[in-house]
mmCIF file as Biopython writes it, N, C-alpha, C and O atoms, coordinates in Angstrom:
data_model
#
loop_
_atom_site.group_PDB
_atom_site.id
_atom_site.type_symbol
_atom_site.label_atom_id
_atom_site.label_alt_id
_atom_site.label_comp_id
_atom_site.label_asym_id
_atom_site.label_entity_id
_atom_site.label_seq_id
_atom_site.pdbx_PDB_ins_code
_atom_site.Cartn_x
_atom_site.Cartn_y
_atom_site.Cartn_z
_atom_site.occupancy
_atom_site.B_iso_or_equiv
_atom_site.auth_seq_id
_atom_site.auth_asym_id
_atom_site.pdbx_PDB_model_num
ATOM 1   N N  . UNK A ? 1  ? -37.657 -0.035  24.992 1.0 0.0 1  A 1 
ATOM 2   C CA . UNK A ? 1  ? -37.390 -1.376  24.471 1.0 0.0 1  A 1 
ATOM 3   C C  . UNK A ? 1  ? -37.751 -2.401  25.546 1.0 0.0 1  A 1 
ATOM 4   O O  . UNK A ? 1  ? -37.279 -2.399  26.683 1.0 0.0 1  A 1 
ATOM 5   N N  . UNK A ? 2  ? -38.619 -3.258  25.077 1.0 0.0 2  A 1 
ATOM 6   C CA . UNK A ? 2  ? -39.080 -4.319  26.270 1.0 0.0 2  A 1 
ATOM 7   C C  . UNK A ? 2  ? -37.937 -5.373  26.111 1.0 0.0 2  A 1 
ATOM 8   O O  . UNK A ? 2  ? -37.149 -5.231  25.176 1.0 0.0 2  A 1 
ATOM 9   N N  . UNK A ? 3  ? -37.788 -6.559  27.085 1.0 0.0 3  A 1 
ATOM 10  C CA . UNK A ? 3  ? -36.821 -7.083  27.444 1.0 0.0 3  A 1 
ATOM 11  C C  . UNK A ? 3  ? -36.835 -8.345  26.169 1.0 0.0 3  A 1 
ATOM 12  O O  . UNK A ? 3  ? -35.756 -8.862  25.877 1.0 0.0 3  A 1 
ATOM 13  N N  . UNK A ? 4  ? -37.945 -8.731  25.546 1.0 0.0 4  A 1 
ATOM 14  C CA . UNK A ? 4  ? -38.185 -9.605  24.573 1.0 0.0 4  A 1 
ATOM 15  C C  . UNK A ? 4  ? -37.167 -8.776  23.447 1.0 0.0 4  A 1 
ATOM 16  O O  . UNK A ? 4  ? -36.121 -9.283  23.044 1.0 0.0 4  A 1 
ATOM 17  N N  . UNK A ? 5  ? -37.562 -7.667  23.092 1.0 0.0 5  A 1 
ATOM 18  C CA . UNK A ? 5  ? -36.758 -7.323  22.037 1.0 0.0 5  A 1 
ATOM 19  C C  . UNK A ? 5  ? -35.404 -6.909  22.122 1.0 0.0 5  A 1 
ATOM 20  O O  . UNK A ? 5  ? -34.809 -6.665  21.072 1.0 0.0 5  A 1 
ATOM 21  N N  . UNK A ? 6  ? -34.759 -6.779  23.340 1.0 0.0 6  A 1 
ATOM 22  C CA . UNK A ? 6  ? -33.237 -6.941  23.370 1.0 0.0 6  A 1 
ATOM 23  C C  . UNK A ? 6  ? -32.842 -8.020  23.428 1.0 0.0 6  A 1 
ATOM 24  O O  . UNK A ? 6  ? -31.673 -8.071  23.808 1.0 0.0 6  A 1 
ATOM 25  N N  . UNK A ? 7  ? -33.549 -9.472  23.100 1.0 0.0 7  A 1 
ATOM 26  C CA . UNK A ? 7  ? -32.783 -10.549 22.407 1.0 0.0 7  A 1 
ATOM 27  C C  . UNK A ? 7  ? -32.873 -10.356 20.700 1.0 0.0 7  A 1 
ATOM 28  O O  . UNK A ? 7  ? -33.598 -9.627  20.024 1.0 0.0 7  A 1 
ATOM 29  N N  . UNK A ? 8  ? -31.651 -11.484 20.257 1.0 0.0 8  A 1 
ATOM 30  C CA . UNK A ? 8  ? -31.405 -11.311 18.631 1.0 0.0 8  A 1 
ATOM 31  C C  . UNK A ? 8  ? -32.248 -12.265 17.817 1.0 0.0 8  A 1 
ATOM 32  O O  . UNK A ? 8  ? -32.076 -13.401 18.260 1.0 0.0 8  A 1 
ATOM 33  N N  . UNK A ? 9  ? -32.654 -12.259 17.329 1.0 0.0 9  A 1 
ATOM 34  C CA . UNK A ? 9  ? -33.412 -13.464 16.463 1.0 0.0 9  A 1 
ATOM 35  C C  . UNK A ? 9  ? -33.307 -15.024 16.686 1.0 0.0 9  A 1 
ATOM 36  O O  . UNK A ? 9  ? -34.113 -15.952 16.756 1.0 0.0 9  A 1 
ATOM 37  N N  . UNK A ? 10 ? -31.917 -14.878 16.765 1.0 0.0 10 A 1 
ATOM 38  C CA . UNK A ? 10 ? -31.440 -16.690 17.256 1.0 0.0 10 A 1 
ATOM 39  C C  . UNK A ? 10 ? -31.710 -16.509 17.902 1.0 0.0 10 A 1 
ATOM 40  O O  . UNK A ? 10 ? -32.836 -16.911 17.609 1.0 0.0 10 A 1 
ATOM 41  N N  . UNK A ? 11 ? -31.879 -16.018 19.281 1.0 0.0 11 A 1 
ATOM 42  C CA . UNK A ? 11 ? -31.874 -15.921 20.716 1.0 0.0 11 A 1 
ATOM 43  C C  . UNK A ? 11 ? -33.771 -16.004 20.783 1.0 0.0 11 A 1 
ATOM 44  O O  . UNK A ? 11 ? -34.381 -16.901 21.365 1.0 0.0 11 A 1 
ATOM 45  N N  . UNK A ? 12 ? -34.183 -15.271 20.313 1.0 0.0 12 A 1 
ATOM 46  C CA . UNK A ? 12 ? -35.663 -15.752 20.268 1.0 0.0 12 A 1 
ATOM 47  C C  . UNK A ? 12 ? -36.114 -17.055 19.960 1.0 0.0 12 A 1 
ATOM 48  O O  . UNK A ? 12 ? -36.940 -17.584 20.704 1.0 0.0 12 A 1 
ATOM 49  N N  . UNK A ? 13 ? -35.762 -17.537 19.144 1.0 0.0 13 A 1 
ATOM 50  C CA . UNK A ? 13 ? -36.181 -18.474 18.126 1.0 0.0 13 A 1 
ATOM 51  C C  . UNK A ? 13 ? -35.396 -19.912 19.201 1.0 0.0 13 A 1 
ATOM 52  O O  . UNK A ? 13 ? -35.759 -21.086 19.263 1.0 0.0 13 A 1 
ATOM 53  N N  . UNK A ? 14 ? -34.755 -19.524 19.602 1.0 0.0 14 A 1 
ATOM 54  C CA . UNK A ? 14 ? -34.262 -20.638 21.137 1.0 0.0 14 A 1 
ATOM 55  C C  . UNK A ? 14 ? -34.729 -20.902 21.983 1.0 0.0 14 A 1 
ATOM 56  O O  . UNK A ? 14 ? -34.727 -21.936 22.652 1.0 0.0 14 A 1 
ATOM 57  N N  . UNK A ? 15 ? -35.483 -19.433 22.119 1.0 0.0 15 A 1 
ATOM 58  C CA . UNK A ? 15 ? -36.049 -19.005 23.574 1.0 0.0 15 A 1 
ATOM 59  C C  . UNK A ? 15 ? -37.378 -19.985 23.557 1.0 0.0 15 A 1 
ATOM 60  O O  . UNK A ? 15 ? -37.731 -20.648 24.532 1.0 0.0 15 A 1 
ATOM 61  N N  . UNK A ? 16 ? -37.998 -19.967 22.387 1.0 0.0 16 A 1 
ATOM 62  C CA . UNK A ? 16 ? -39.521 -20.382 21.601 1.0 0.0 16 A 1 
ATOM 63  C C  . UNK A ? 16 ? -39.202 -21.954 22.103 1.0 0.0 16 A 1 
ATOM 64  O O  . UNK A ? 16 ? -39.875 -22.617 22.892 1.0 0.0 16 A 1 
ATOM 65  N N  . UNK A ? 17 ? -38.002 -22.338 21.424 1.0 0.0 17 A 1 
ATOM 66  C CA . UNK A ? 17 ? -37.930 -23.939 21.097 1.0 0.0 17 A 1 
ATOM 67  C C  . UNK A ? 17 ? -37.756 -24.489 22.428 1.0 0.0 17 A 1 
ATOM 68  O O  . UNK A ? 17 ? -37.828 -25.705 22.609 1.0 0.0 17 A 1 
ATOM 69  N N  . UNK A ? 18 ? -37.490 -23.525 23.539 1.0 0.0 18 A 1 
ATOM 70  C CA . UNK A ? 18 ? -37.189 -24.402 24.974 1.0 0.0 18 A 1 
ATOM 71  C C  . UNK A ? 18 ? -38.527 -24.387 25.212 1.0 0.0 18 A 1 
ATOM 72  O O  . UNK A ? 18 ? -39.038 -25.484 25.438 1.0 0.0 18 A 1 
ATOM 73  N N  . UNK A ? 19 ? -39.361 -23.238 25.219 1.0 0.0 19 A 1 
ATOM 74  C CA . UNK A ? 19 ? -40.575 -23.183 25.659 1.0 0.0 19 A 1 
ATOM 75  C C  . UNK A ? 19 ? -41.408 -23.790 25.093 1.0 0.0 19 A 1 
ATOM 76  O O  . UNK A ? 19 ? -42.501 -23.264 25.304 1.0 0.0 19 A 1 
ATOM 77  N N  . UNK A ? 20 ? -41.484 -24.740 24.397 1.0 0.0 20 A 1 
ATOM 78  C CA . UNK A ? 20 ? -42.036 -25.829 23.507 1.0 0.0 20 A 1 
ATOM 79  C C  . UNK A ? 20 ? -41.639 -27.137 24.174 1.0 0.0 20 A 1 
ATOM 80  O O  . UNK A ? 20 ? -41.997 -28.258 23.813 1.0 0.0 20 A 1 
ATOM 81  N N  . UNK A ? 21 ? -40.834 -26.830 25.217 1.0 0.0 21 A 1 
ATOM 82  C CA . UNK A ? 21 ? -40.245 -28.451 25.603 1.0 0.0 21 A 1 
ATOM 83  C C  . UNK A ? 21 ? -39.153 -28.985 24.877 1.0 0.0 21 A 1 
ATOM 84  O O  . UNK A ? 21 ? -38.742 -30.078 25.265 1.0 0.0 21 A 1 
ATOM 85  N N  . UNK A ? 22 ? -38.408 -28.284 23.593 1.0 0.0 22 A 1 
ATOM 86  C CA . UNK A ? 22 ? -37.434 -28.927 23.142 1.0 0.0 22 A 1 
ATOM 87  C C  . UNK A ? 22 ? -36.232 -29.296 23.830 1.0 0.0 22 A 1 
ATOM 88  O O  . UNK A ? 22 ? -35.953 -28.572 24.786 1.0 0.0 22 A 1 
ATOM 89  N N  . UNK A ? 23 ? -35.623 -30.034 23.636 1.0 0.0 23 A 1 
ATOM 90  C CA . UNK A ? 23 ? -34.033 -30.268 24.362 1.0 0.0 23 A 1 
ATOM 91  C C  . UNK A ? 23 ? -33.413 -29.870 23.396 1.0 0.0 23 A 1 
ATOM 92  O O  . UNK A ? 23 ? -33.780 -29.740 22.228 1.0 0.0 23 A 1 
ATOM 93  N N  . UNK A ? 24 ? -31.919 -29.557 24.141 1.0 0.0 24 A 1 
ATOM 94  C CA . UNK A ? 24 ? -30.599 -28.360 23.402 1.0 0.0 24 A 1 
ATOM 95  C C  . UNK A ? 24 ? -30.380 -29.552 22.006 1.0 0.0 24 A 1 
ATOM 96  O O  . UNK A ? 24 ? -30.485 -29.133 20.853 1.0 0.0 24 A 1 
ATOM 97  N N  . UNK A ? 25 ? -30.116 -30.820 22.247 1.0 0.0 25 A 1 
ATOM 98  C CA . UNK A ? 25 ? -29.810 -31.443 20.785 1.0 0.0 25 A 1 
ATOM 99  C C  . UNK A ? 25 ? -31.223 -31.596 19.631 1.0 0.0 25 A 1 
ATOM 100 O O  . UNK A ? 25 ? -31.007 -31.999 18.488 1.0 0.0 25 A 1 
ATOM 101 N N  . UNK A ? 26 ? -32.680 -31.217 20.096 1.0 0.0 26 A 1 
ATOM 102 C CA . UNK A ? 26 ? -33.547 -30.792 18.943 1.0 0.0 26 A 1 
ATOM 103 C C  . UNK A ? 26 ? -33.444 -30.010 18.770 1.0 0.0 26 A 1 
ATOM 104 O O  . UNK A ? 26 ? -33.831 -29.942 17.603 1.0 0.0 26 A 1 
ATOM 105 N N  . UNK A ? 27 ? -33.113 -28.953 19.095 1.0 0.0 27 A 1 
ATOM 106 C CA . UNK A ? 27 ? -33.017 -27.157 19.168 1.0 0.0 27 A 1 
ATOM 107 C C  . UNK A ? 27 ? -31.832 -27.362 18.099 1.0 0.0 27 A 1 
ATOM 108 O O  . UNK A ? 27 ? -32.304 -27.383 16.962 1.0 0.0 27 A 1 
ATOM 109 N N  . UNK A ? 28 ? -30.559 -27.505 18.119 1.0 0.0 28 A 1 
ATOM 110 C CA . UNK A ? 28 ? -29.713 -27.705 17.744 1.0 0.0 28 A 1 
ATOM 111 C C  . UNK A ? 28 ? -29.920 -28.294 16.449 1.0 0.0 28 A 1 
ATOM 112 O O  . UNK A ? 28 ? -29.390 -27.617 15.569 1.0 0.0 28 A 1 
ATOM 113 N N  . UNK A ? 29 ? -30.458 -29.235 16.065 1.0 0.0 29 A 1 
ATOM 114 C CA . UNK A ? 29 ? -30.696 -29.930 14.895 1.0 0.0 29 A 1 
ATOM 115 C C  . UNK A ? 29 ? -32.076 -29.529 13.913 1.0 0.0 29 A 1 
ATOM 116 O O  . UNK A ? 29 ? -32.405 -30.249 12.971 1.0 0.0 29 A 1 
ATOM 117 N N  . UNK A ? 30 ? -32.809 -28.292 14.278 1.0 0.0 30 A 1 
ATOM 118 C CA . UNK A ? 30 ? -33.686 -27.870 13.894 1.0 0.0 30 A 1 
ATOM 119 C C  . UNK A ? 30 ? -33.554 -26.691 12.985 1.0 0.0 30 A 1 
ATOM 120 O O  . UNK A ? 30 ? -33.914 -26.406 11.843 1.0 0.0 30 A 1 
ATOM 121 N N  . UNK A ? 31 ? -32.508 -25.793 14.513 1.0 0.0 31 A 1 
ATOM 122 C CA . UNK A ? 31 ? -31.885 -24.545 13.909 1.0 0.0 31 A 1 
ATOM 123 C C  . UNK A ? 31 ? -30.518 -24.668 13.507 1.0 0.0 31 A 1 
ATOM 124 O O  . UNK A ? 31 ? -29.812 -23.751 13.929 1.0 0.0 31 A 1 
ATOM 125 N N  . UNK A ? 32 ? -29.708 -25.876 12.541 1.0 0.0 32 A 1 
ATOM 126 C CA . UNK A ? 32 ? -28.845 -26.052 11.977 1.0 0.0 32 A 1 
ATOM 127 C C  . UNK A ? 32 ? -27.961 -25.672 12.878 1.0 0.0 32 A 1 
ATOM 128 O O  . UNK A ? 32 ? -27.648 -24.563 12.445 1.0 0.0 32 A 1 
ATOM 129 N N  . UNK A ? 33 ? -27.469 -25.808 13.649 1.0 0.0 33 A 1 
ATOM 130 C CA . UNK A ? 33 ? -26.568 -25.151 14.807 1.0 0.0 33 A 1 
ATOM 131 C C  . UNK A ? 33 ? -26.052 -26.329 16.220 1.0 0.0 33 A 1 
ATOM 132 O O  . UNK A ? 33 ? -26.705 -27.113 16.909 1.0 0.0 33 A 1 
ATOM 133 N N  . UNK A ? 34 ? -24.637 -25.969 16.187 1.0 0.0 34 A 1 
ATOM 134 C CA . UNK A ? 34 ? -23.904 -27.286 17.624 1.0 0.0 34 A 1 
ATOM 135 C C  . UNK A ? 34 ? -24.664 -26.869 18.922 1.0 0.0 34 A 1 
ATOM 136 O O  . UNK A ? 34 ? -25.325 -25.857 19.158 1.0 0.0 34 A 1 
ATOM 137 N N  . UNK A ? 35 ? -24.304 -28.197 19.862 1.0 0.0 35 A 1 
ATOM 138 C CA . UNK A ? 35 ? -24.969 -27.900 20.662 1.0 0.0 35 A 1 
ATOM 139 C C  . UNK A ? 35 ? -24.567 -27.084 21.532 1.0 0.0 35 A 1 
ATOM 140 O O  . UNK A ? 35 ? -25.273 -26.590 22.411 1.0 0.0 35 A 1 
ATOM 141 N N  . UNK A ? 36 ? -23.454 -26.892 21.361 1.0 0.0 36 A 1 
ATOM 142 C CA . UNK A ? 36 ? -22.828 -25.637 22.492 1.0 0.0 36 A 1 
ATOM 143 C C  . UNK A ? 36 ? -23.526 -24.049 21.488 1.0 0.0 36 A 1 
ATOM 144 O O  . UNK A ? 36 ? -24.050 -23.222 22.234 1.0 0.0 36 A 1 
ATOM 145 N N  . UNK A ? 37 ? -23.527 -23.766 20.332 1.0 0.0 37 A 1 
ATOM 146 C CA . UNK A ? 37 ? -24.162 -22.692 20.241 1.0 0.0 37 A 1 
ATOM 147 C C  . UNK A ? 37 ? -25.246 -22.559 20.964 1.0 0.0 37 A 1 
ATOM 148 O O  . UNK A ? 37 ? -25.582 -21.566 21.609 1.0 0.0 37 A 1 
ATOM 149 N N  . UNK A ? 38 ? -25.876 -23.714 20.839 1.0 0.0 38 A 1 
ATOM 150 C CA . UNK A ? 38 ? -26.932 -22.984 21.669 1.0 0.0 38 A 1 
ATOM 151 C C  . UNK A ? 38 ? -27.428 -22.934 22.793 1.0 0.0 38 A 1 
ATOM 152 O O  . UNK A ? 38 ? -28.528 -22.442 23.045 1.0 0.0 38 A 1 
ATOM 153 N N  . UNK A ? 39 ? -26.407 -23.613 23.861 1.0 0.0 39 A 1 
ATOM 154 C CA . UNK A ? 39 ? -26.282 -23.868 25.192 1.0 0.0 39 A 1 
ATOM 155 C C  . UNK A ? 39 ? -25.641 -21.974 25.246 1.0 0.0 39 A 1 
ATOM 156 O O  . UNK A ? 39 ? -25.822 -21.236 26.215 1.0 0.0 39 A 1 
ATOM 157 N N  . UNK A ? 40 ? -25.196 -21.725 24.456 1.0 0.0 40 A 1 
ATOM 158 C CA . UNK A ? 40 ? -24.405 -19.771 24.424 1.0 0.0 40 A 1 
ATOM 159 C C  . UNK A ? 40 ? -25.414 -19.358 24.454 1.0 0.0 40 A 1 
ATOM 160 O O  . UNK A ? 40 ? -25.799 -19.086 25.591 1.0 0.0 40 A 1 
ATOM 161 N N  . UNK A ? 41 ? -26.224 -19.123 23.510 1.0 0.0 41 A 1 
ATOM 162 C CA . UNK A ? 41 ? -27.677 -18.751 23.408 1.0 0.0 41 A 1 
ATOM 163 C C  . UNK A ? 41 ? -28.544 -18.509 24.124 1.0 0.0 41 A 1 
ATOM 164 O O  . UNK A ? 41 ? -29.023 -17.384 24.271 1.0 0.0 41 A 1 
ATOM 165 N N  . UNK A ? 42 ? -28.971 -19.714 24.810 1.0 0.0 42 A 1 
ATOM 166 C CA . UNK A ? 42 ? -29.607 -20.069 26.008 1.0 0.0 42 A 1 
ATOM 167 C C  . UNK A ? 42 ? -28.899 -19.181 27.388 1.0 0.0 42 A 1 
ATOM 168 O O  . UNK A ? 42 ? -29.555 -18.721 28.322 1.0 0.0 42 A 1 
ATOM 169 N N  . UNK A ? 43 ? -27.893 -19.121 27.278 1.0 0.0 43 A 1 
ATOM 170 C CA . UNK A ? 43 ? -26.479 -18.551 28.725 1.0 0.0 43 A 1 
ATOM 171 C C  . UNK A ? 43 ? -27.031 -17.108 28.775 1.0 0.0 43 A 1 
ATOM 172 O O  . UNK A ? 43 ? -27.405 -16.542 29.803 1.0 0.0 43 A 1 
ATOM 173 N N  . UNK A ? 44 ? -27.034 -16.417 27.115 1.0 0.0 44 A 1 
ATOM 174 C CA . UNK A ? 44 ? -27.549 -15.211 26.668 1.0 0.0 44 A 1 
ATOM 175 C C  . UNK A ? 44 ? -28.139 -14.337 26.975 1.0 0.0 44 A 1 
ATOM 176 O O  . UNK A ? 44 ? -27.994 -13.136 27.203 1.0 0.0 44 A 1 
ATOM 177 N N  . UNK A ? 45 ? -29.261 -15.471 26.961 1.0 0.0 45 A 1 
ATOM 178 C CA . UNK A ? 45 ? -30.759 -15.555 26.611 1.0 0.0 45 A 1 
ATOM 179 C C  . UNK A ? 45 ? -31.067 -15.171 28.374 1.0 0.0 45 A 1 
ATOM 180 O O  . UNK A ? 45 ? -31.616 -14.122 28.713 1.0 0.0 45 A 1 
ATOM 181 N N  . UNK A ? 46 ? -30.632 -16.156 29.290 1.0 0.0 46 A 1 
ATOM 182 C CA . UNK A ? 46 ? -31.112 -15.796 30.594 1.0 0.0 46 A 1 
ATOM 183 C C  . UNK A ? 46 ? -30.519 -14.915 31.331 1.0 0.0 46 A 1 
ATOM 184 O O  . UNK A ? 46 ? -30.918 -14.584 32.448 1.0 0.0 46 A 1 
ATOM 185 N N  . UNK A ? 47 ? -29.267 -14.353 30.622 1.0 0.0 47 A 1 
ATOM 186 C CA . UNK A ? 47 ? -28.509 -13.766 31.588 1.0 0.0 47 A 1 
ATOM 187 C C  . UNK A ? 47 ? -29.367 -12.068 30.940 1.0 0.0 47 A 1 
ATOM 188 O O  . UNK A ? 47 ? -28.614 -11.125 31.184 1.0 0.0 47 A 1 
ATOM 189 N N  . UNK A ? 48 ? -30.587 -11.651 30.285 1.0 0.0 48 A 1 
ATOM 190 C CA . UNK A ? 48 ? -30.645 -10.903 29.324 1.0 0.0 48 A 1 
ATOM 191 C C  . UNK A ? 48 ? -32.179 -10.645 29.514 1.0 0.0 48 A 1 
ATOM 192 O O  . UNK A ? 48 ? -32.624 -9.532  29.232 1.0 0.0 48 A 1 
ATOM 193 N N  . UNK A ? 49 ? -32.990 -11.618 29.975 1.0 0.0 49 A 1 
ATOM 194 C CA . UNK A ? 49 ? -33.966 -11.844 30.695 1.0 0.0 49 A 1 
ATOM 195 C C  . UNK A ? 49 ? -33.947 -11.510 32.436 1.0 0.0 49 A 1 
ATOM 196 O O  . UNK A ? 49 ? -34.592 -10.663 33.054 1.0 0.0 49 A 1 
ATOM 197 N N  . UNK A ? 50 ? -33.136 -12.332 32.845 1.0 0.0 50 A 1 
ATOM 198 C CA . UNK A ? 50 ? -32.796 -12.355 34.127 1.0 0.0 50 A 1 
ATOM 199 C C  . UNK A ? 50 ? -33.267 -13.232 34.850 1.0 0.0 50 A 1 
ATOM 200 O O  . UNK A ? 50 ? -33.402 -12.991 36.050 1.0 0.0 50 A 1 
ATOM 201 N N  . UNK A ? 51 ? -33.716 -14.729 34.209 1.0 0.0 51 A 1 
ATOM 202 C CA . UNK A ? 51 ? -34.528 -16.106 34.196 1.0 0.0 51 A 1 
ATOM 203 C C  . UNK A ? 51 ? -32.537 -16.843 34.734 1.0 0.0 51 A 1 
ATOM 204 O O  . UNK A ? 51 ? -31.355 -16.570 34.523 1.0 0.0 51 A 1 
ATOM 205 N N  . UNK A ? 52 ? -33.233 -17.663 35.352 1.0 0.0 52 A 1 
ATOM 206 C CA . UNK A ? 52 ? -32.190 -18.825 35.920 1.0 0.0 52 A 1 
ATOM 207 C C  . UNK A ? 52 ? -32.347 -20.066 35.503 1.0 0.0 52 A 1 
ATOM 208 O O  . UNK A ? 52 ? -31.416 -20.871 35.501 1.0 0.0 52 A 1 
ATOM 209 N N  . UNK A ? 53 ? -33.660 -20.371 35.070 1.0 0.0 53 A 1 
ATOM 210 C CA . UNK A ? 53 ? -33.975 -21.934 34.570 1.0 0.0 53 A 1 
ATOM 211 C C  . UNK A ? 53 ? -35.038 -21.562 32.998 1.0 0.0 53 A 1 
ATOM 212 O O  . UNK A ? 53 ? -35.407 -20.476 32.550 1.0 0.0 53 A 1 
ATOM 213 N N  . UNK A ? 54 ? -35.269 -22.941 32.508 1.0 0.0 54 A 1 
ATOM 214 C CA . UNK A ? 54 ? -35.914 -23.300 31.496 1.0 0.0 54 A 1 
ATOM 215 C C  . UNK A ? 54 ? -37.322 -23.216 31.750 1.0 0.0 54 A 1 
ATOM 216 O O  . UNK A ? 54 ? -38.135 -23.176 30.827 1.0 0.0 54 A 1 
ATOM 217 N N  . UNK A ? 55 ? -37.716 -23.182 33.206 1.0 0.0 55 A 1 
ATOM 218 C CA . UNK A ? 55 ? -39.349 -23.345 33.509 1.0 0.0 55 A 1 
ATOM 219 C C  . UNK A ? 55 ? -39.346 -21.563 33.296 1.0 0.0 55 A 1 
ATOM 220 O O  . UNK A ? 55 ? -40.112 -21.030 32.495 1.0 0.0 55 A 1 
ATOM 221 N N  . UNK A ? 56 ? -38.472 -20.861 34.051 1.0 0.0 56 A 1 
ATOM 222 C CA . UNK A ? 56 ? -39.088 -19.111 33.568 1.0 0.0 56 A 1 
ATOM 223 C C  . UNK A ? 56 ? -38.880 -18.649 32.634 1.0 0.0 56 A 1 
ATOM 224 O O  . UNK A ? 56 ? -39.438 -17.682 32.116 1.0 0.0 56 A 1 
ATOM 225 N N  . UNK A ? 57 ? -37.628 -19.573 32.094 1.0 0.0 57 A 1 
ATOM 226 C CA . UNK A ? 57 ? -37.801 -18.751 30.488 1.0 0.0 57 A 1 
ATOM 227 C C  . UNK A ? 57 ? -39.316 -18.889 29.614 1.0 0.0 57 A 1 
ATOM 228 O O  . UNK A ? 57 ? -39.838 -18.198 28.738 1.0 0.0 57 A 1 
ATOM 229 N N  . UNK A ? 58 ? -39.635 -19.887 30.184 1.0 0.0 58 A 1 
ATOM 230 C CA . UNK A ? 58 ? -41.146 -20.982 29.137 1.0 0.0 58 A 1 
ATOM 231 C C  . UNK A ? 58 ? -42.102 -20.102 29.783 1.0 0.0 58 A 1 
ATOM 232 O O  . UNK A ? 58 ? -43.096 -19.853 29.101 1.0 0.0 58 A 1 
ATOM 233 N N  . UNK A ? 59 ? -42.025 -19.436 31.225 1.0 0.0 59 A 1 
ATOM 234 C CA . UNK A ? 59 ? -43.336 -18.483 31.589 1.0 0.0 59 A 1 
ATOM 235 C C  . UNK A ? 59 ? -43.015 -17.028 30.874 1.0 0.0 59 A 1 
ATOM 236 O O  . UNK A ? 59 ? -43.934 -16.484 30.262 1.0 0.0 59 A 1 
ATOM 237 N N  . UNK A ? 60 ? -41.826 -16.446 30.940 1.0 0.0 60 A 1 
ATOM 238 C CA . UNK A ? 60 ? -41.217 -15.523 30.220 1.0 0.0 60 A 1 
ATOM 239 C C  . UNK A ? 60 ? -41.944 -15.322 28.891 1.0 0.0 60 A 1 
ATOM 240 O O  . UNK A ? 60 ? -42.790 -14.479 28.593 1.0 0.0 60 A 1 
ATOM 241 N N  . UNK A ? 61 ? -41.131 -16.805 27.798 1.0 0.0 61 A 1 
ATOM 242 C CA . UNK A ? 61 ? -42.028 -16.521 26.502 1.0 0.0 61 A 1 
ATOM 243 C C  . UNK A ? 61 ? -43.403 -16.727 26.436 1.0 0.0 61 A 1 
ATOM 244 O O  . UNK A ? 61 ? -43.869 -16.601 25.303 1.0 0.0 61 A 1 
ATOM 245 N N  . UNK A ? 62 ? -44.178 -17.004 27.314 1.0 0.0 62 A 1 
ATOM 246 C CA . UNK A ? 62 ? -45.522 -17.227 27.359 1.0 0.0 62 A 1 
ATOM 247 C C  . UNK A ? 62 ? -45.996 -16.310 27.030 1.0 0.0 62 A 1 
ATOM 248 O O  . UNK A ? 62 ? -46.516 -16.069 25.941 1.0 0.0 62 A 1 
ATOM 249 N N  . UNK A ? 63 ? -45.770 -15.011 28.840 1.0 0.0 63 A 1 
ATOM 250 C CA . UNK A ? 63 ? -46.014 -14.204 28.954 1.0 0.0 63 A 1 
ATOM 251 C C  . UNK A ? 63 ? -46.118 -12.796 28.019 1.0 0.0 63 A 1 
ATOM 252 O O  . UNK A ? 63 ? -47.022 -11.963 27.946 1.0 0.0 63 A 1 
ATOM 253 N N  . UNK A ? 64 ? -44.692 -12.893 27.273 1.0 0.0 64 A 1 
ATOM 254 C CA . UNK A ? 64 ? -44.213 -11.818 26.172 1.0 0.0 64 A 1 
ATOM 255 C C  . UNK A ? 64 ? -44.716 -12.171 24.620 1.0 0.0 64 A 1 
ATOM 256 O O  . UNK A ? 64 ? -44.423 -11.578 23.582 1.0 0.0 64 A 1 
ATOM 257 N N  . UNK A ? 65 ? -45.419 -13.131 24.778 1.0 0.0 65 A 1 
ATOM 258 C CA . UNK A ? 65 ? -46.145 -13.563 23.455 1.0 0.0 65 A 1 
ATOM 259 C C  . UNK A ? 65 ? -45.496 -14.163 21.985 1.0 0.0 65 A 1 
ATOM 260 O O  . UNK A ? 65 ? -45.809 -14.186 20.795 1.0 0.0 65 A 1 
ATOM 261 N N  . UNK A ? 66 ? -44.350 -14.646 22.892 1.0 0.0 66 A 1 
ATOM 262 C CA . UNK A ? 66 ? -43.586 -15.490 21.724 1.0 0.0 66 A 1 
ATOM 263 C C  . UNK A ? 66 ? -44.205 -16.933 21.589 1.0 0.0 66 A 1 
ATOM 264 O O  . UNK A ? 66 ? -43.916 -17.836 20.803 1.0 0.0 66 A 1 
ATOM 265 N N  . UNK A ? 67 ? -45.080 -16.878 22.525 1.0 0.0 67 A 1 
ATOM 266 C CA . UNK A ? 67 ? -45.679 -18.114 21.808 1.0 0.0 67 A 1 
ATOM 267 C C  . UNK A ? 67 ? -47.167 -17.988 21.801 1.0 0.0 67 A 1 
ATOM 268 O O  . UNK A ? 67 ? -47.834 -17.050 22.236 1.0 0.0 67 A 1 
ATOM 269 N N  . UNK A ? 68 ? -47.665 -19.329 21.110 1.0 0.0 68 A 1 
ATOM 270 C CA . UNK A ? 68 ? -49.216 -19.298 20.733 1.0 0.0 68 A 1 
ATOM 271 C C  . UNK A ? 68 ? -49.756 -20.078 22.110 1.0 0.0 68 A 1 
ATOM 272 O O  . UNK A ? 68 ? -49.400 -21.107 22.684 1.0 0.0 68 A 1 
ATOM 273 N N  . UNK A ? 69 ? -50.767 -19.102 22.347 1.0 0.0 69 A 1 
ATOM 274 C CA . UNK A ? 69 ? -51.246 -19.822 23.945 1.0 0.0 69 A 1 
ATOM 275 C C  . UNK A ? 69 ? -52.010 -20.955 23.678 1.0 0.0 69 A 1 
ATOM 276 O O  . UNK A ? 69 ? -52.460 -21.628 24.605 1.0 0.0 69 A 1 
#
């Protein structure tokens, strides 16, 4: 199991929207969800990766092909 797929769907789909440049209140208002869900998410998300900031998560999903280059 690569490290992309031991996140959950929300947790992807978060992962995508930071790496797009979104902020937690578009993220939040996109994926119907408060902003502390997805500040959890995000907490999740890096502690699960093993990323500390928003710039490696965005090389992270680059890299793992959650996004369109």
């Amino acid at each position: 199991m690569t490290l992309s797929a031991s996140l959950t769907d929300r947790e992807r789909e978060v992962a995508t929207a930071i790496a797009e440049g979104k902020q937690n209140s578009a993220i939040a208002k996109e994926l119907y969800m408060s902003e502390a869900t997805v500040k959890t998410h995000i907490t999740r998300t890096f502690a699960k990766l093993g990323v500390s900031n928003r710039v490696q998560l965005a090389i992270f999903a680059y890299q793992a092909g959650l996004l369109a280059s």
